[in-house]
N, C-alpha and C positions, 0 to 999 in steps of 0.2 A: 422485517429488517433487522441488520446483527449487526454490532459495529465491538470494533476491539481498540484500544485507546493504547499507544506506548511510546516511550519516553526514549529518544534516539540514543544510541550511548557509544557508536564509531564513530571515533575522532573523524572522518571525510563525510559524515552526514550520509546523505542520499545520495551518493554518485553512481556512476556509469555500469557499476557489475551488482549491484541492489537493484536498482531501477530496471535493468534488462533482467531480470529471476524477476521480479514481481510482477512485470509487464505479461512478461511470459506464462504465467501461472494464472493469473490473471484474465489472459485472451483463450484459457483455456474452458472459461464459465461462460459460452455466449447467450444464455438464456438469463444472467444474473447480474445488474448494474453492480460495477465495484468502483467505489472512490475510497479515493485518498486525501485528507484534510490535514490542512497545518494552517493555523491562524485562519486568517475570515479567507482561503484559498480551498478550491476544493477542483481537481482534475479523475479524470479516467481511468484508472491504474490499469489498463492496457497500452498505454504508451507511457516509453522510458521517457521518452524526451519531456512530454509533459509531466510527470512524475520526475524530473531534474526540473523544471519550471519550477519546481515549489520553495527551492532554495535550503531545502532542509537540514540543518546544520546539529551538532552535537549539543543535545539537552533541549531539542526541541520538542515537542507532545504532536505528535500523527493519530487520525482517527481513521482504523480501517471500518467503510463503510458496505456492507453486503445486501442485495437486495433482490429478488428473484427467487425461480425452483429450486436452486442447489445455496441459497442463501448458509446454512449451516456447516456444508461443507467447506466453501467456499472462504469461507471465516476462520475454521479451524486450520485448512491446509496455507493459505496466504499468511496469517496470523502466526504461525509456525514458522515461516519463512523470514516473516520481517523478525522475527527474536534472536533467529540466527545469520542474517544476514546486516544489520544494525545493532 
């Protein structure tokens, strides 16, 4: 298991065009559980909408969670995504 920890810093938090990139990057690991944690919350990061459920606001701390065969890559290239997309 990989997990990568980071501290939101776009003023709009997790909305509509983050959450569909990550969902999407995300549903592309089907052999590797990925979550997304913020406070005692923990959802799929293969759906946006659930990944908008989490409320995630500017200055918040998300824990990406990677777990499975491609756990490593899976970490680096989402991980990647949320730095630049948040």
């Amino acid at each position: 298991m990989k997990q990568f920890t980071y501290v939101v810093s776009n003023p709009f938090g997790l909305h509509v065009r983050p959450s569909g990139a990550i969902a999407r990057q995300a549903g592309e690991y089907t052999d590797t559980l990925i979550t997304i944690s913020c406070g005692p919350e923990t959802v799929k990061a293969d759906s946006a909408v659930k990944l908008m459920s989490l409320g995630v606001k500017k200055g918040d701390t998300i824990t990406l969670t990677c777990d499975g065969e491609f756990e490593q890559d899976a970490i680096e290239v989402i991980g990647e995504l949320i730095t630049h997309v948040l």
